[in-house]
N, C-alpha and C positions, 0 to 999 in steps of 0.2 A: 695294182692300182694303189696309188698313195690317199690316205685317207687321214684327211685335216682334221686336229683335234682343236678345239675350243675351250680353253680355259676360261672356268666358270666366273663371269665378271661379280667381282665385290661391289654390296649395296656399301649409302654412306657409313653408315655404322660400322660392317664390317673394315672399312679401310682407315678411319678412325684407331680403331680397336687393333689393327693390325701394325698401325703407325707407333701407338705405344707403347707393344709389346717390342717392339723393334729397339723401342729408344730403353725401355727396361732390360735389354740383352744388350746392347753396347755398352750401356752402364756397366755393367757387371763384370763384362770383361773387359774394361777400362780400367775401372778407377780400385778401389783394395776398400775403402768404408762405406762403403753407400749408405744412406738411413735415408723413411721416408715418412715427410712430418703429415702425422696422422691425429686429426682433432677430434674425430667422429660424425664431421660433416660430411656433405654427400660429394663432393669431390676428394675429398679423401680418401670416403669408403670406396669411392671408383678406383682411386688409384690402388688400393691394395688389392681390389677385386682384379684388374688388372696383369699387377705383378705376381699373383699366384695363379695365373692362367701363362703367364709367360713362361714360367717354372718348373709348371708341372708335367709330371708328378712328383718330379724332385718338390723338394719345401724351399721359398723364399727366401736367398739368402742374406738378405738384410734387414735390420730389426726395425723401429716407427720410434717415434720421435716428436712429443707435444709439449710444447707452451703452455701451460695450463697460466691462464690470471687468475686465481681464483676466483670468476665470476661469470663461470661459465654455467649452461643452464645442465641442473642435476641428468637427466634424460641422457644427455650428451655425453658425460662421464661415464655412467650405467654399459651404453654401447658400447664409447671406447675402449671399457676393459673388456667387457664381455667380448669382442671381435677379435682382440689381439689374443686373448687367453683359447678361445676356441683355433685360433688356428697357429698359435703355439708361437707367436711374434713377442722375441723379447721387446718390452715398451719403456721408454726412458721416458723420466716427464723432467721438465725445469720449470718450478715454480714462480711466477712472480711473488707472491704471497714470502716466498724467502727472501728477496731482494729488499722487497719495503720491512721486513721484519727487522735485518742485520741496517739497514741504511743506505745499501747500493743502490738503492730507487726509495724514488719520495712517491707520495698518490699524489695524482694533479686534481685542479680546482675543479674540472670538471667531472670527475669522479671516473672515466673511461680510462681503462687498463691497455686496450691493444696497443697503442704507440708506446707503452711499458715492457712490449715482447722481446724488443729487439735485443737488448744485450743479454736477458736468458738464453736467447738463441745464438748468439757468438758464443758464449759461455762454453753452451755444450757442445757446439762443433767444436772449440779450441779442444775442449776435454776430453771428449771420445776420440776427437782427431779424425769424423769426417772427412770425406775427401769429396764427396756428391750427395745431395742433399734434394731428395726428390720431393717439388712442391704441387701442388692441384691449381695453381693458377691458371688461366686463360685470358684470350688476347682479348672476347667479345666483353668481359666483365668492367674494362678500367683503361682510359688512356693510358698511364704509364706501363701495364699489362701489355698492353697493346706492341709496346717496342720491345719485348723479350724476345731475346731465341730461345729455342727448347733447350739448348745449355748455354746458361747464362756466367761466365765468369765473376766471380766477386776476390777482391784483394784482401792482403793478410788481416784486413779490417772487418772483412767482410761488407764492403764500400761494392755498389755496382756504376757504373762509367757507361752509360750509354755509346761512347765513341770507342770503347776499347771490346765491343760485341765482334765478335767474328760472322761471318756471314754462314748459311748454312743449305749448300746447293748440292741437291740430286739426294736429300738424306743422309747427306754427309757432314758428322759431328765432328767439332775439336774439340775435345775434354783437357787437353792438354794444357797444365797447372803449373808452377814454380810450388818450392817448399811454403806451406803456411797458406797459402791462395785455396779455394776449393771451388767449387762448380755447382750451383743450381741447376737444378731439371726438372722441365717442363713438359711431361707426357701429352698433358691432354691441352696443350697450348692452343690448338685449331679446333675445340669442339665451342661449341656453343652451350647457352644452358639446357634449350631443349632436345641436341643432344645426348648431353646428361641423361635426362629425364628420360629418354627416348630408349638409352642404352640400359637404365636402370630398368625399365618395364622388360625389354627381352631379356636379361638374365637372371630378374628375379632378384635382385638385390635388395637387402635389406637397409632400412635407415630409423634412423630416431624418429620416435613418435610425431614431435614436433614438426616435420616438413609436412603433416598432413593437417586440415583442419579439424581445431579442437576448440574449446572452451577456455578461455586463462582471464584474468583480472589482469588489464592492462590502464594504461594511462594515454593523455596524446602530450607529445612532445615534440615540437623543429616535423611536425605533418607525420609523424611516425607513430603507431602503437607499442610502446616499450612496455615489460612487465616489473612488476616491481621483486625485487631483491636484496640481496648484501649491497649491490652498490649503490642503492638509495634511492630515493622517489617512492611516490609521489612529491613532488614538492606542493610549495602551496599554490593554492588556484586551479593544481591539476588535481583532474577524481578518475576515483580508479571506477572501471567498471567492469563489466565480464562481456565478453565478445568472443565470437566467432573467427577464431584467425588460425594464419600456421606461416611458417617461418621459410621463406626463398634461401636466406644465406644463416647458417651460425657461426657465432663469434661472442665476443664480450657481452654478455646481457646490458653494459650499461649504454654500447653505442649500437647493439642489433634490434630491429626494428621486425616486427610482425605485418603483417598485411590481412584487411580483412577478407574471410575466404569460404567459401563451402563444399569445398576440393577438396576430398577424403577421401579419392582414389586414385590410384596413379593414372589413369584416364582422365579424370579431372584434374588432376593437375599437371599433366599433359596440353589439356587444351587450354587451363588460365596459360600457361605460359607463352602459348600460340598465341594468345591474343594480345599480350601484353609488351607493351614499347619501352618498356625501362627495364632495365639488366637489375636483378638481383642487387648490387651492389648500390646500384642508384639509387634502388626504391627506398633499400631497409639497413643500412651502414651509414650511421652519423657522424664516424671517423674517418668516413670517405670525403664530411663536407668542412673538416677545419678549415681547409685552403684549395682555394684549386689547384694546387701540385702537391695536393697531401701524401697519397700515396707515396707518386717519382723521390718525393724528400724524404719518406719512410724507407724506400728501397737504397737512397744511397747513404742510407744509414748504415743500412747490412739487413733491414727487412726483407720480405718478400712483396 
């Protein structure tokens, strides 16, 4: 008697999590420098959480790689050494803070650093010599997000060309580069945010204080709660006050925005996110709203 076996069907998460462990082992035996840009936000922390389940129990063999503007919130710092030191990931950082020091970059008017990332970021792939450059973006965050493949080709500019994307059918990658050219990758392209969330609560994942709600002296500014810091504010007219909030997305204190919140448990803030019609980046990213093609124009800079 023949006796049918059933292979045990993957919930969403597990097929998720399966899809980028997939895309972290093609990597690896593709490309010869992989690095994976690591800020201490919570798509990042996924993404290393990630790559060291793809690995193991060998150790991950490629190191992290942060932008730091210097105006990023202390908390965030604190993690991202502590993360990389505990699991023994050499961590390269390029400072913007050295670029406006020597004169490679000026501060703009508006005092926001992030659209300042991009040529630290060329910098260091030219200099480590990169060859794949694994980022925590996703498609649900951002219309220009939205047209990535999980490897995205960028030229010896680090320019990306939306017409010159290869297509990517049955899970099947082209990494395939010219000399100088390198490859963005996109693990977790198809998750959503509460995803994320969803995924961080089964494995237990750690993150900076700040994603959960806390107490801070904030201001309002363009409909957002910004806190005050190095990069300035309150201005005049705005009063700082103390509230209740915690932070969807981190990035530059001077364009990330807080949300008010009383979500201080990953159940709670499971369910704000359920309820919630604006993506992370819509609510609380003010360098998302220079222009409506602000991002698409950062990316074919050689951003992400």
């Amino acid at each position: 008697m023949t006796v049918a076996v059933t292979a045990p069907r993957l919930d969403a998460l597990d097929a998720l999590e399966s899809e980028a462990i997939h895309v972290f082992r093609e990597v690896a035996g593709e490309f010869d420098r992989p690095v994976i840009l690591f800020s201490g936000g919570k798509d990042s922390t996924l993404l290393v959480h990630l790559a060291v389940k793809a690995f193991a129990p060998a150790p991950v063999p490629f190191g992290l790689l942060h932008v730091d503007t210097g105006h990023n919130y202390p908390e965030v710092i604190e993690f991202r050494d502590r993360v990389a030191a505990s699991l023994g990931l050499r961590l390269e950082v390029a400072n913007v803070e050295d670029y406006l020091a020597d004169g490679r970059l000026v501060e703009r008017a508006d005092g926001t650093r992030n659209p300042l990332q991009t040529q630290p970021l060329l910098d260091a792939i030219t200099e480590h010599r990169f060859d794949a450059v694994f980022g925590g973006g996703r498609r649900d965050e951002e219309r220009a997000r939205a047209k990535e493949r999980i490897m995205s080709l960028r030229d010896a500019f680090g320019r990306w060309d939306p017409r010159k994307q290869r297509p990517e059918l049955w899970n099947l990658y082209n990494g395939r580069h010219a000399p100088g050219e390198h490859v963005r990758v996109f693990p977790i392209s198809n998750w959503t945010e509460l995803d994320v969330w969803r995924y961080i609560r089964r494995e237990g994942i750690e993150l900076p204080s700040l994603y959960y709600a806390h107490e801070r002296p904030v201001f309002a500014r363009d409909g957002m709660w910004l806190a005050e810091g190095p990069w300035g504010g309150p201005r005049d007219g705005e009063t700082l006050e103390t509230r209740t909030v915690r932070y969807r997305t981190v990035g530059d204190g001077s364009c990330t925005g807080a949300v008010e919140s009383t979500a201080a448990t990953l159940d709670e803030v499971i369910d704000e996110v359920t309820a919630s019609r604006l993506t992370e980046r819509g609510a609380t990213r003010a360098d998302d709203r220079l222009s409506e093609a602000a991002m698409e124009d950062r990316k074919k800079e050689g951003y992400f």
